[in-house]
Backbone as CSV, one residue per row, in Angstrom:
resi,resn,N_x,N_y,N_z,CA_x,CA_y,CA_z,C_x,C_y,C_z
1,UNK,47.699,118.613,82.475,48.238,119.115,83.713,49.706,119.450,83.519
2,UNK,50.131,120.576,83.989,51.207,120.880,83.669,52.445,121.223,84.878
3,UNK,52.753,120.023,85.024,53.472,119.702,86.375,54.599,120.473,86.380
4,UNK,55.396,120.635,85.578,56.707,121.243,85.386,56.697,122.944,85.527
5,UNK,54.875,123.080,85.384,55.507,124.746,85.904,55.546,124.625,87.486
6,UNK,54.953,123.498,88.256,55.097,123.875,89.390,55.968,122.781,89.878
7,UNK,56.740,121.738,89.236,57.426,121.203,89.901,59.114,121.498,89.819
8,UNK,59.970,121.822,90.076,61.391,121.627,89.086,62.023,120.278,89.837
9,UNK,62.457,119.600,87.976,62.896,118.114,88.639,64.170,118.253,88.727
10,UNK,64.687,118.928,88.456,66.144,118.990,88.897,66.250,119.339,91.052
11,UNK,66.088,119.039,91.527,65.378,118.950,93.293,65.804,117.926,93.499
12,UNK,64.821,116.845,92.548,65.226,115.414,92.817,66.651,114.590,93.112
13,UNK,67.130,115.600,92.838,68.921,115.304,93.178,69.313,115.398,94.482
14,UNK,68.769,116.938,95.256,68.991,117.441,96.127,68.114,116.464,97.312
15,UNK,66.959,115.927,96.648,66.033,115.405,97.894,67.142,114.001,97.921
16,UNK,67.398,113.552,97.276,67.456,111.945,97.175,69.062,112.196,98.086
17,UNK,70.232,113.192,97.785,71.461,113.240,98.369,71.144,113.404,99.744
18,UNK,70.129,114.311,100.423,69.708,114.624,101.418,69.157,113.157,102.256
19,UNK,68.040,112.746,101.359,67.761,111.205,101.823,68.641,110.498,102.393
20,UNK,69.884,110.397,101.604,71.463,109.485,101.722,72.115,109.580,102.973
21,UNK,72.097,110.943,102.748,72.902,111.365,104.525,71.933,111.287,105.664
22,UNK,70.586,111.888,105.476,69.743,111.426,106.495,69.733,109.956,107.039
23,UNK,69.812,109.050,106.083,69.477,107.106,106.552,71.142,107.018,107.443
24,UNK,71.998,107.720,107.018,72.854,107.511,108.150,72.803,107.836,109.515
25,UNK,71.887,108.340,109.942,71.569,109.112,111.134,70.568,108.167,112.126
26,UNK,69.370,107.493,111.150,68.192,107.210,111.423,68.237,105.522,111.225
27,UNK,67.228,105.060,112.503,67.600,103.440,112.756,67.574,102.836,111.761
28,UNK,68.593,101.710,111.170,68.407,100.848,109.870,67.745,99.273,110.811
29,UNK,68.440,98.436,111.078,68.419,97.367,111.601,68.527,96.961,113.010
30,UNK,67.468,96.914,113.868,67.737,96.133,115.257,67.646,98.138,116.483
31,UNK,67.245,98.527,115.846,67.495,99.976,115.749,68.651,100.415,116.305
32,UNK,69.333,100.364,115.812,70.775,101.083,115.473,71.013,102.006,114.437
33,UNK,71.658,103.012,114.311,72.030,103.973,113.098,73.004,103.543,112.394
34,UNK,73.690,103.619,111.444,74.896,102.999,110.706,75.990,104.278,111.350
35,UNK,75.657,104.903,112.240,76.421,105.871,112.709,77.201,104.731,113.769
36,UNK,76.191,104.417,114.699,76.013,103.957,115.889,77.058,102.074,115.355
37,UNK,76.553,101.958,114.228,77.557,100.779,113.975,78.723,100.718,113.503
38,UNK,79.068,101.836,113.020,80.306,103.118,112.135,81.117,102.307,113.959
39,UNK,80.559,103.119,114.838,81.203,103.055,116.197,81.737,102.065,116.667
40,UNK,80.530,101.014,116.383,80.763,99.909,117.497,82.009,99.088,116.147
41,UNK,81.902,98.943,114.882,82.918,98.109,114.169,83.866,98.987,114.139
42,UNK,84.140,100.041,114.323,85.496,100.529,114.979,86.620,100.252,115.521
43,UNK,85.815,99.321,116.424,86.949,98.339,117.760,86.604,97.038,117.039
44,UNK,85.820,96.457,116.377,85.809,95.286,116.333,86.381,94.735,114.841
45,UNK,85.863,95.388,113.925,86.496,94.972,112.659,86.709,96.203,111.513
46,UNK,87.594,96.683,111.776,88.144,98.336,111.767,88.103,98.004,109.765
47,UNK,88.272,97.038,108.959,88.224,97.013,107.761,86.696,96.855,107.329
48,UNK,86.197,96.519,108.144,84.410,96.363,107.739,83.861,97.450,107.842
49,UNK,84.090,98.453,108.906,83.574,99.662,109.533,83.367,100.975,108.624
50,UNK,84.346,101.119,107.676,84.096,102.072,107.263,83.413,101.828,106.097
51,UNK,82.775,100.618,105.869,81.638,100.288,104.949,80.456,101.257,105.761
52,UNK,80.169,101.490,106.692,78.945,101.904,107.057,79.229,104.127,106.761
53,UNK,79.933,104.135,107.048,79.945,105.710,105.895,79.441,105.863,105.039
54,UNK,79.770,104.447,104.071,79.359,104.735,102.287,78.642,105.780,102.355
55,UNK,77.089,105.514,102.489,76.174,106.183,102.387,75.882,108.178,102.509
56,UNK,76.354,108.029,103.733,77.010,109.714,103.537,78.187,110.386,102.449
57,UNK,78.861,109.800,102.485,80.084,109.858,101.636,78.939,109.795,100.107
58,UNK,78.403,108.686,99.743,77.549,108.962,98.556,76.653,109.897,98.451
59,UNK,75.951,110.459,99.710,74.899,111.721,99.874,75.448,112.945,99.491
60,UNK,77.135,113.263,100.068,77.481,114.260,100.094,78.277,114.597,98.373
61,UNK,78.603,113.311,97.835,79.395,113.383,96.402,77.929,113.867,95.292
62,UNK,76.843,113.180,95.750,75.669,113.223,95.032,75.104,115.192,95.079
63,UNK,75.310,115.498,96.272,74.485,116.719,96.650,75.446,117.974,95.702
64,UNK,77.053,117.083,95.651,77.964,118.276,95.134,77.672,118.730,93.594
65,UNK,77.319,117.043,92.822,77.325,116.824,91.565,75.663,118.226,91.460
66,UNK,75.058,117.676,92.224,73.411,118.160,91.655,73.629,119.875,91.830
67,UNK,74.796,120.262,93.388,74.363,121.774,93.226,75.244,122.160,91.907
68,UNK,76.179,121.324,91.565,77.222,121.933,90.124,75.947,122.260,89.097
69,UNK,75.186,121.362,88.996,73.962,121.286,87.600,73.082,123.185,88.010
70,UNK,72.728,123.039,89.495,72.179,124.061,89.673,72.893,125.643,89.705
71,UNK,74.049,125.609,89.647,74.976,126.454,89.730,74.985,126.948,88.152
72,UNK,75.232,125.899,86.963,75.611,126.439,85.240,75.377,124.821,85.135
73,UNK,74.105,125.380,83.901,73.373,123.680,83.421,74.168,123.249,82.514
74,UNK,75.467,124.053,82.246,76.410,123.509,81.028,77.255,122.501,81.628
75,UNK,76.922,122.113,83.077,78.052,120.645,83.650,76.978,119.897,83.263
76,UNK,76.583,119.492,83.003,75.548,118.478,82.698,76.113,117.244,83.010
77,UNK,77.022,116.879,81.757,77.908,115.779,81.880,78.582,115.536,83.126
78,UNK,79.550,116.347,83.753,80.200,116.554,84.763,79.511,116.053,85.643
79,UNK,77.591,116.314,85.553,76.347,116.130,86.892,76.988,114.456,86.990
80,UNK,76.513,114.033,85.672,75.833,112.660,85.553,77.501,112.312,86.294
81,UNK,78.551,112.482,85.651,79.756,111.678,85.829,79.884,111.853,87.690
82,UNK,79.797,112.798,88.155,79.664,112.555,89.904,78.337,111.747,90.207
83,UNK,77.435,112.129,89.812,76.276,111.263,90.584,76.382,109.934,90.275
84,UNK,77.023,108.847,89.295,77.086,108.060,88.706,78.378,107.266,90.121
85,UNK,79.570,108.536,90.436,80.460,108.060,91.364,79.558,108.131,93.096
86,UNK,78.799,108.120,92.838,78.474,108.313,94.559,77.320,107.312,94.002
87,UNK,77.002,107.039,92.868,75.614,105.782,93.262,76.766,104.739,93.077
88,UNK,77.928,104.857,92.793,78.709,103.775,92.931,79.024,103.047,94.330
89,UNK,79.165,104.466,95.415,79.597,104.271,96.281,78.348,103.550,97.074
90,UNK,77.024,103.876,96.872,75.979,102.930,96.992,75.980,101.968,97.200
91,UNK,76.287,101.727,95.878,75.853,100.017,95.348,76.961,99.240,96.203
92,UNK,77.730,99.633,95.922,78.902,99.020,96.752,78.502,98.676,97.955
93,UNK,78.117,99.487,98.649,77.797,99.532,100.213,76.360,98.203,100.252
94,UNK,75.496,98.639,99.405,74.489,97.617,99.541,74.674,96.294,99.320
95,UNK,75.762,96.156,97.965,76.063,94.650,98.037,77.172,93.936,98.855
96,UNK,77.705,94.887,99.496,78.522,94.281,100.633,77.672,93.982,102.052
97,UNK,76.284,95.205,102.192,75.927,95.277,103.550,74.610,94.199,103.578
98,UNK,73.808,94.065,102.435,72.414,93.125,102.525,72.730,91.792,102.451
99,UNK,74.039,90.983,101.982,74.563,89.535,102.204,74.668,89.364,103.769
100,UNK,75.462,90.393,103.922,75.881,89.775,105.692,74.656,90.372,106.552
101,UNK,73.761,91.558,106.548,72.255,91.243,107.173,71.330,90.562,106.633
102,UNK,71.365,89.592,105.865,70.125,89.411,104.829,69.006,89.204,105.854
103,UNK,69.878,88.259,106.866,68.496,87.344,108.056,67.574,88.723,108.732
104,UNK,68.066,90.307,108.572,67.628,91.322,109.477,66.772,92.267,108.392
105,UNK,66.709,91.662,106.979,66.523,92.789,106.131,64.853,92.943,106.125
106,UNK,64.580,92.091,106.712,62.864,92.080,107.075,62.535,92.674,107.980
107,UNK,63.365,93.036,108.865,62.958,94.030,110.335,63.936,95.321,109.721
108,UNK,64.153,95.582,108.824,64.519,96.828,108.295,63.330,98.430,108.713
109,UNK,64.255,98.960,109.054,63.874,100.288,109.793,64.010,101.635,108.797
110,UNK,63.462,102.935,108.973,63.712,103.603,108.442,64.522,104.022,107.699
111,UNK,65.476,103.748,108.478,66.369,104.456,107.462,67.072,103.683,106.205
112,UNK,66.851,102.452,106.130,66.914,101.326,104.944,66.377,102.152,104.352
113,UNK,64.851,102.458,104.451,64.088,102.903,103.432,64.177,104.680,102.795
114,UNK,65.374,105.136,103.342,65.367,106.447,103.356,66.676,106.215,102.374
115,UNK,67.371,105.397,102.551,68.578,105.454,101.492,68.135,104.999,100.323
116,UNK,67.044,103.566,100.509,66.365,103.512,99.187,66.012,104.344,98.119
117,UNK,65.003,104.976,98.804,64.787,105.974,98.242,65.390,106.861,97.653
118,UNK,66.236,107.933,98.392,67.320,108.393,98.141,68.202,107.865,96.867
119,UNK,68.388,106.768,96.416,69.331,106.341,95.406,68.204,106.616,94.605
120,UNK,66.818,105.952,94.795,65.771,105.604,93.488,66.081,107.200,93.154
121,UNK,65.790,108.078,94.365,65.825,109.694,93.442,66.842,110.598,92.376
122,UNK,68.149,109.978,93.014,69.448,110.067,92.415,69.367,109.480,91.156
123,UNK,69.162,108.558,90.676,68.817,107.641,89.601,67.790,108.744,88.824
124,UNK,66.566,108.987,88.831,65.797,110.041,88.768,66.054,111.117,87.983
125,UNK,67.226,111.492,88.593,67.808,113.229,88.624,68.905,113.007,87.460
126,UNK,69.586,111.520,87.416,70.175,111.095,86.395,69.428,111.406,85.220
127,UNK,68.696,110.661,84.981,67.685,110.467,83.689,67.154,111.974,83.394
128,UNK,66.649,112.684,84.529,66.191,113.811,84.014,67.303,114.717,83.341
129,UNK,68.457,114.561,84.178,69.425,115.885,83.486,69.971,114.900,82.126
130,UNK,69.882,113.922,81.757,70.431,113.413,80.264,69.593,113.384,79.121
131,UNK,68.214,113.783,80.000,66.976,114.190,78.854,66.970,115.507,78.799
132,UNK,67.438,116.623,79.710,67.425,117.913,79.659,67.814,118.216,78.202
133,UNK,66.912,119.450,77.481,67.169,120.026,76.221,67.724,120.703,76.577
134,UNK,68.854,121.358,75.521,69.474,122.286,75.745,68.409,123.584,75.376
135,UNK,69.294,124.625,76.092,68.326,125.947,75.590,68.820,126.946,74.949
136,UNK,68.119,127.106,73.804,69.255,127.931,72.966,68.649,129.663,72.430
């Protein structure tokens, strides 16, 4: 079966950055958006608050890196070195944000699972463009 004439994995970048910014929109916990909590820690703990961005901020660094790859496959490197800075901005966000919900991470809502994802795809799009052959 020959998936690659009908699939192109270089996408997987674009779906997973898209994923990123979408889970900011869409209920995570208690159904609230991380938009909607962006808001409310605003007034309340203005240094915690802009932890809940990460995620866009990583969607949108991720989406820039993947259209550079789709633009001239000669950034290659350049791909990996941005997508590598926005799954940073990830991880960050997750290991700061799943300690202090841990007790809520079981009633986790969509959009948990949409950023999940989203990184697993980013990760993905990694591996594929560092296996990409060159074409000569």
């Amino acid at each position: 079966m020959q998936l690659k004439k009908y699939l192109d994995f270089r996408l997987l970048g674009i779906i997973g950055a898209i994923f990123l910014i979408l889970s900011e929109f869409l209920p995570w916990f208690s159904g609230n958006s991380l938009i909607d909590l962006y808001i409310l820690y605003l007034s309340l703990e203005i240094e915690f608050s802009f932890l809940y961005i990460f995620p866009i901020i990583s969607g949108i660094i991720c989406l820039i890196g993947t259209i550079l790859i789709l633009y001239k496959e000669d950034y290659r490197i350049n791909t990996v070195v941005i997508n590598f800075i926005g799954l940073g901005f990830f991880l960050i966000f997750l290991f700061e944000l799943i300690p202090r919900e841990f007790p809520y991470v079981n009633n986790a809502e969509i959009g948990f699972y949409f950023a999940i994802a989203g990184g697993i795809l980013i990760l993905f799009d990694i591996l594929n463009i560092l296996l990409l052959q060159d074409k000569e």
